[in-house]
C-alpha positions as CSV (number, residue, x, y, z in Angstrom):
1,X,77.1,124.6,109.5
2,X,75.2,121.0,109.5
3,X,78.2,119.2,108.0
4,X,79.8,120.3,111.3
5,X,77.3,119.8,113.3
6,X,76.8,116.3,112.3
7,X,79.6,115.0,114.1
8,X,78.7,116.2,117.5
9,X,75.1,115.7,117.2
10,X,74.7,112.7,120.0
11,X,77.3,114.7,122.6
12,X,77.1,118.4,123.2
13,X,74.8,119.3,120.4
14,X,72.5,117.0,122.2
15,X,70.5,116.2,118.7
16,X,68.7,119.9,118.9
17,X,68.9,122.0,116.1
18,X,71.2,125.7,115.7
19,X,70.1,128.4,118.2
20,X,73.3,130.8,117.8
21,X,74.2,132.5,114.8
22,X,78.2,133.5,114.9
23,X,78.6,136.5,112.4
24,X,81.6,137.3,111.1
25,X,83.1,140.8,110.9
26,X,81.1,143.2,108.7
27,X,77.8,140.9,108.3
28,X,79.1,139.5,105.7
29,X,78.8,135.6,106.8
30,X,76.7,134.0,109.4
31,X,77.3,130.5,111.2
32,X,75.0,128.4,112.6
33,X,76.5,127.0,115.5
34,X,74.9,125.2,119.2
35,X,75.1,127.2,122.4
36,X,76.2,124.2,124.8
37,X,79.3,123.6,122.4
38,X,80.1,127.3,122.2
39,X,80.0,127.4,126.6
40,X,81.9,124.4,126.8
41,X,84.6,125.3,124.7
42,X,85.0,128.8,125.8
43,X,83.4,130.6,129.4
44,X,83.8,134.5,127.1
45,X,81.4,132.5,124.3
46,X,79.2,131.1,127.0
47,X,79.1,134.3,128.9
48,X,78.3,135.9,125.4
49,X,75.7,133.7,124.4
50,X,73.9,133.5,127.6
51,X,73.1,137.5,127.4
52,X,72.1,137.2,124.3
53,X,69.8,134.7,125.1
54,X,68.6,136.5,128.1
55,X,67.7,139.5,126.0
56,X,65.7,137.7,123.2
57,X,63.9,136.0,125.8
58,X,63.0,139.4,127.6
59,X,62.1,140.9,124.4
60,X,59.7,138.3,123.8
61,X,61.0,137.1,120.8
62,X,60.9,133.4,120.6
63,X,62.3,130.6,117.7
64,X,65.1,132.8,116.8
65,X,68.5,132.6,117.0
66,X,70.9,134.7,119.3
67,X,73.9,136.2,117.2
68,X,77.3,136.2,118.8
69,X,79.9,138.3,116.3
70,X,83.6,138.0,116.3
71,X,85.1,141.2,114.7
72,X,89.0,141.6,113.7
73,X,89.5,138.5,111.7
74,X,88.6,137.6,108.7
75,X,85.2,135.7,107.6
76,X,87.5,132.5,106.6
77,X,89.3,132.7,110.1
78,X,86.1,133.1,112.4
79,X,85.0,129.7,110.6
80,X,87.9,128.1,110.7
81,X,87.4,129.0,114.5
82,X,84.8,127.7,114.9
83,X,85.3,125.1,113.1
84,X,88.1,124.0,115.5
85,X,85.7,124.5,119.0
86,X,83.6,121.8,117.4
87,X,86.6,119.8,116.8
88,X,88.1,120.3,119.8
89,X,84.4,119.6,121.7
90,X,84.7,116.1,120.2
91,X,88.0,115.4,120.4
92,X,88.4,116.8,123.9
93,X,90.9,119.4,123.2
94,X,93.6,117.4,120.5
95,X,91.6,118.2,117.4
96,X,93.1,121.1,116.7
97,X,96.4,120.2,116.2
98,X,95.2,117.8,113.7
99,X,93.4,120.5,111.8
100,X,96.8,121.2,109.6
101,X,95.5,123.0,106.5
102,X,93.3,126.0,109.3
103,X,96.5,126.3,111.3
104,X,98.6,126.9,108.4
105,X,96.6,129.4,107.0
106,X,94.8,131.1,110.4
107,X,97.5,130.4,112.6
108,X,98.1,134.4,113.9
109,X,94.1,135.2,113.7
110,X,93.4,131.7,115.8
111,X,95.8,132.7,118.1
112,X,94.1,136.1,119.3
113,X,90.9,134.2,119.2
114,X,91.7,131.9,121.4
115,X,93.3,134.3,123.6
116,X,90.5,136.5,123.9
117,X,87.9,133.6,123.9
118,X,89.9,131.9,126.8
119,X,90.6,128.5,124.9
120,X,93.7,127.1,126.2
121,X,94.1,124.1,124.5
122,X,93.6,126.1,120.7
123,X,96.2,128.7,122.1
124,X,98.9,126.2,122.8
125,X,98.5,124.4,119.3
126,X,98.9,128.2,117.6
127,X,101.5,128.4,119.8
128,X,103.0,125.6,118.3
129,X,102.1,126.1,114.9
130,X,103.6,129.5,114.8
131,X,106.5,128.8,116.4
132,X,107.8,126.0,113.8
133,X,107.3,128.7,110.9
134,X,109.4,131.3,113.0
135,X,111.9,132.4,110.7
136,X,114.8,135.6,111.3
137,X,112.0,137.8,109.5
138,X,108.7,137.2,111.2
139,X,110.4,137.1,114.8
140,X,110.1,140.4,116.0
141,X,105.9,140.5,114.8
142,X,105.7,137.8,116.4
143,X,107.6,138.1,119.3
144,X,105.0,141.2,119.6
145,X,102.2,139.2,119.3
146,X,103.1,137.1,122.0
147,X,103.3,139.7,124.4
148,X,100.1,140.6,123.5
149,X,98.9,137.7,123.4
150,X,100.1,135.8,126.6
151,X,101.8,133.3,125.0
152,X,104.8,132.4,127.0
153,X,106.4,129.3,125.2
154,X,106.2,131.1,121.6
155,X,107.7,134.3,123.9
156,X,110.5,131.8,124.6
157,X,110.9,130.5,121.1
158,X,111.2,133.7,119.9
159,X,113.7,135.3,122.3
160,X,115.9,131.9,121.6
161,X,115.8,132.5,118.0
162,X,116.4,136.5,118.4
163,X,119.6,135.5,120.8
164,X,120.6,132.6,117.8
165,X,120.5,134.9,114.9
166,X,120.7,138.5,116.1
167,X,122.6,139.5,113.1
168,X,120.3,138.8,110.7
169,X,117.1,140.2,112.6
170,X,119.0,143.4,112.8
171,X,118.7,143.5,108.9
172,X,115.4,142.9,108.5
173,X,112.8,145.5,108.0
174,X,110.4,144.8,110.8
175,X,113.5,145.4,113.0
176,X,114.2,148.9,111.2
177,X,110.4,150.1,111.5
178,X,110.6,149.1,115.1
179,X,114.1,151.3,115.9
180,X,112.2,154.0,114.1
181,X,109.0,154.0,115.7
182,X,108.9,151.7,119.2
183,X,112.7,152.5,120.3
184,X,111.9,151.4,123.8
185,X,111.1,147.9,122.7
186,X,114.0,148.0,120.8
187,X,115.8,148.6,124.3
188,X,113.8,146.1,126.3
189,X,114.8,143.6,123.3
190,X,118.6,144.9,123.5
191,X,118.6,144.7,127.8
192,X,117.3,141.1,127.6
193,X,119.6,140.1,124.9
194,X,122.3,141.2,127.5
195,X,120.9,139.6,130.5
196,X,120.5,136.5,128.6
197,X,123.7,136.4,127.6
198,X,125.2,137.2,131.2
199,X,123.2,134.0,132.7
200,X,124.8,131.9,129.8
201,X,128.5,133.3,130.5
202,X,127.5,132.7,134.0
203,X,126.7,129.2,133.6
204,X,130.1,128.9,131.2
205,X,131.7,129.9,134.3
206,X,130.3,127.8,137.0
207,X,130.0,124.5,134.5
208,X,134.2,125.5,134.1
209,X,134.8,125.8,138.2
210,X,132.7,122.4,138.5
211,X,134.8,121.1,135.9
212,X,138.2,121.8,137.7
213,X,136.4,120.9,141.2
214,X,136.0,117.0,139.6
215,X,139.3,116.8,138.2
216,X,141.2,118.1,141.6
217,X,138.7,115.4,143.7
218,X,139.9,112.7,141.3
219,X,143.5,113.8,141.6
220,X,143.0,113.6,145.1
221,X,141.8,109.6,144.6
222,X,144.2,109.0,143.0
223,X,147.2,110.8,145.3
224,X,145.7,108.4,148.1
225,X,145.7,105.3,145.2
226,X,149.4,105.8,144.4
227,X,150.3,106.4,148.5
228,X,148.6,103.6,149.8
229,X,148.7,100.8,146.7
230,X,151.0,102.7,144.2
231,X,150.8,102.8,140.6
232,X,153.3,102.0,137.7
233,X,156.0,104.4,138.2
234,X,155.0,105.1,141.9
235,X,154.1,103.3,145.1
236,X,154.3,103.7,148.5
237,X,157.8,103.3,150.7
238,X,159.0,99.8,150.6
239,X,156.8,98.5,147.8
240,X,157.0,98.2,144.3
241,X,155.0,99.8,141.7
242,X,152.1,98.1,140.4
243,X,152.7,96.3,137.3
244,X,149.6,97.0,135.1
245,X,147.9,100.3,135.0
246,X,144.7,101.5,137.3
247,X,141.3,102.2,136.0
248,X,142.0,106.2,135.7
249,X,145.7,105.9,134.5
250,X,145.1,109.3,132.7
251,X,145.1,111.3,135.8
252,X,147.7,108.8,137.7
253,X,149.7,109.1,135.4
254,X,150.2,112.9,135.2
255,X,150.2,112.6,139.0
256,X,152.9,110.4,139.0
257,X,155.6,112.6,136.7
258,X,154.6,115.4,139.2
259,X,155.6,113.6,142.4
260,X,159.1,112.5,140.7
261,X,159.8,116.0,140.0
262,X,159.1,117.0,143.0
263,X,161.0,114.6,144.3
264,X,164.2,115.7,142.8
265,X,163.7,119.1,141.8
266,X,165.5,121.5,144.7
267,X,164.6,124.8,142.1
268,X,163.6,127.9,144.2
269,X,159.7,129.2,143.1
270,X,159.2,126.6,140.8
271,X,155.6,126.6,139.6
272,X,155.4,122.5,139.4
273,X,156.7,121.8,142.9
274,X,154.2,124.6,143.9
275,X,151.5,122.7,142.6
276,X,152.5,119.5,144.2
277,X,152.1,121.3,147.5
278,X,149.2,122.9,147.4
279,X,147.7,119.3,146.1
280,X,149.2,117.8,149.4
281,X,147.6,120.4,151.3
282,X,143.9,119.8,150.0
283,X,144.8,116.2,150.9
284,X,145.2,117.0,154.3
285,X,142.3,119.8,154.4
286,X,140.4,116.8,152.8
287,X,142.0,113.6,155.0
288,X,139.6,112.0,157.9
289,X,141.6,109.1,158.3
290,X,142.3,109.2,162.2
291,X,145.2,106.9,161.9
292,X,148.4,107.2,160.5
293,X,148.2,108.9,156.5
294,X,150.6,107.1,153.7
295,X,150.1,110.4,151.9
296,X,153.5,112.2,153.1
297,X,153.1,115.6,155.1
298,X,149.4,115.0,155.8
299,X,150.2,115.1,159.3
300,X,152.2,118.7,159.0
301,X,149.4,120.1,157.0
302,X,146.9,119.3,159.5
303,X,148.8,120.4,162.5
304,X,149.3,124.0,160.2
305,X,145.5,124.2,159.5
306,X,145.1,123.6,163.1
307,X,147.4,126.1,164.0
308,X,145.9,128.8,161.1
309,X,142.2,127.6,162.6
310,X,143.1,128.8,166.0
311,X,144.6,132.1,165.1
312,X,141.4,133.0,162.9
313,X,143.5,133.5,159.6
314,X,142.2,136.3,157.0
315,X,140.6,136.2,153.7
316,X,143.1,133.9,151.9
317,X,142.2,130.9,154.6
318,X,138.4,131.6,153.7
319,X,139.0,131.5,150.0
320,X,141.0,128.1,150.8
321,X,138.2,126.7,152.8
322,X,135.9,127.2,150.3
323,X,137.9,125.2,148.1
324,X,138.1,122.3,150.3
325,X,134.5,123.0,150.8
326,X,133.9,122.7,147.1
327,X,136.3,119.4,146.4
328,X,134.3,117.5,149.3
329,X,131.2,118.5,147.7
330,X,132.2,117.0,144.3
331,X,134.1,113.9,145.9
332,X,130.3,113.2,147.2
333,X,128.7,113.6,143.6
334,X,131.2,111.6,142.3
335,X,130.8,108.7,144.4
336,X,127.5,108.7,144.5
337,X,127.1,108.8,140.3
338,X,129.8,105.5,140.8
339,X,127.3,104.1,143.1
340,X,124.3,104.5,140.7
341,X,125.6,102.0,138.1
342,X,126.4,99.5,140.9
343,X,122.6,100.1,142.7
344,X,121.1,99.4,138.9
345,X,123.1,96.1,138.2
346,X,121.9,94.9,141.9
347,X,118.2,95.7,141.3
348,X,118.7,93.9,137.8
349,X,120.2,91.0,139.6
């Protein structure tokens, strides 16, 4: 390989001529290649080599070259291996990626070399270059090969296309060999299919509850804005409404049609005026104004809690204070992402 050599000549190669020969499998080719570039690329190839060098040395024989064979790939593959050490001794690992045309064709082969050879840097570009050519029919191969392989972030590409398009994996024919003949894969796939599924319903859920914690900590912000300053169709005893609208009139605004129809409604059970209380409530779970509160029955609620505190209520009062735990939680994380904005026009400033 001289034409590779070449380019490496006045670094690793150090300007001395071939003194490893890397055969391919059967015999059939044979690569001239440096020792020093084969042991800095990969600590199996240096390990290799270095016996081999041991052992002609013992055996007396001197000017010859020690022959290092890969076996399980094809001849075009072990040089295209090669090929990408040297590369990757010049270019200090980024080489490889570069190499388009030997990663399209020698992708699969380059990626067990490199796993067995202990190259990192090749590994992660296979990695790479197999998973953009992952299609519904070559997943479950490779999804194989990865296991095999120890190649975690192709493992990951593959179980997120396998999760996307399930149905049409299940038609292919490298599915159907493997029900046939490895059904225990086929339940390991199936089990984390499920469990990946559970940990995205699970998120579903909690993203949901965070949801509904937000809006009930701005309804409270805005029960205190239209008690203590009012809003357009509300205000605060002895004052009028405001005249223009509030920044989150959305919200205010539903507010506001709930506290005048709880202010006239006098309907046994009915489930608006039941909502309105339980709202006041989580004010006053949520109030640390020592004073006087504008917000009416703050003070009744707190003297109740207090009352339900001391008597050690049962599993509903937990499930409540968790709530209120929950809503004080997201009132923080709220105020502090309307803070952020404020902090980055300051530093601008």
């Amino acid at each position: 390989m001289p034409e590779m050599c070449e380019a490496q000549r006045g670094g690793g190669g150090g300007g001395a001529a071939p003194d490893v020969d890397v055969v391919t499998n059967g015999g059939r080719r044979k690569i001239p290649a440096h020792s020093s570039v084969l042991a800095s690329a990969s600590p199996v190839l240096g390990s290799i080599v270095q016996r081999r060098l041991q052992k002609e040395r013992e055996s007396g024989k001197t000017g010859g070259r020690a022959v290092v064979r890969i076996r399980g790939v094809t001849d075009d593959a072990a040089a295209a291996f090669v090929r990408l050490l040297y590369a990757g001794r010049c270019g200090e690992g980024g080489a490889a990626a570069e190499d388009g045309e030997d990663m399209e064709k020698h992708a699969v082969p380059l990626l067990v070399l490199a796993h067995a050879y202990q190259v990192p840097w090749l590994k992660r570009a296979c990695e790479g270059a197999i998973g953009a050519r992952l299609t519904a029919d070559t997943v479950v191969d490779v999804l194989q090969l990865a296991a095999l392989c120890d190649a975690p972030r192709l493992h990951l590409r593959c179980a997120r296309l396998l999760a996307k398009e399930f149905k049409a994996v299940e038609k292919t024919e490298a599915w159907r060999f493997m029900q046939e003949n490895d059904p225990w894969q086929e339940l390991d796939l199936l089990q984390r299919l499920h469990d990946a599924d559970l940990r995205r319903r699970r998120w579903r859920r909690k993203r949901a509850e965070q949801r509904v914690y937000m809006e009930l900590s701005e309804a409270m912000g805005c029960l205190e804005h239209i008690c203590t300053e009012g809003c357009t169709e509300v205000g605060p005893a002895g004052r009028a409404p405001a005249a223009t609208p509030c920044a989150r009139y959305a919200t205010c605004r539903g507010l506001q049609l709930l506290i005048r129809h709880f202010s006239r409604c006098h309907r046994k059970g009915c489930a608006r005026c039941q909502r309105m209380w339980q709202l006041l409530r989580l004010h006053a779970a949520l109030c640390d104004q020592p004073a006087r509160c504008n917000t009416p029955l703050c003070a009744q609620f707190k003297l109740k809690e207090q009352e339900k505190a001391a008597a050690k209520a049962g599993d509903d009062d937990d499930k409540w204070g968790l709530l209120v735990k929950k809503v004080k939680a997201a009132r923080v994380f709220s105020s502090l992402a309307s803070r952020k904005p404020m902090s980055s026009s300051f530093s601008q400033c």
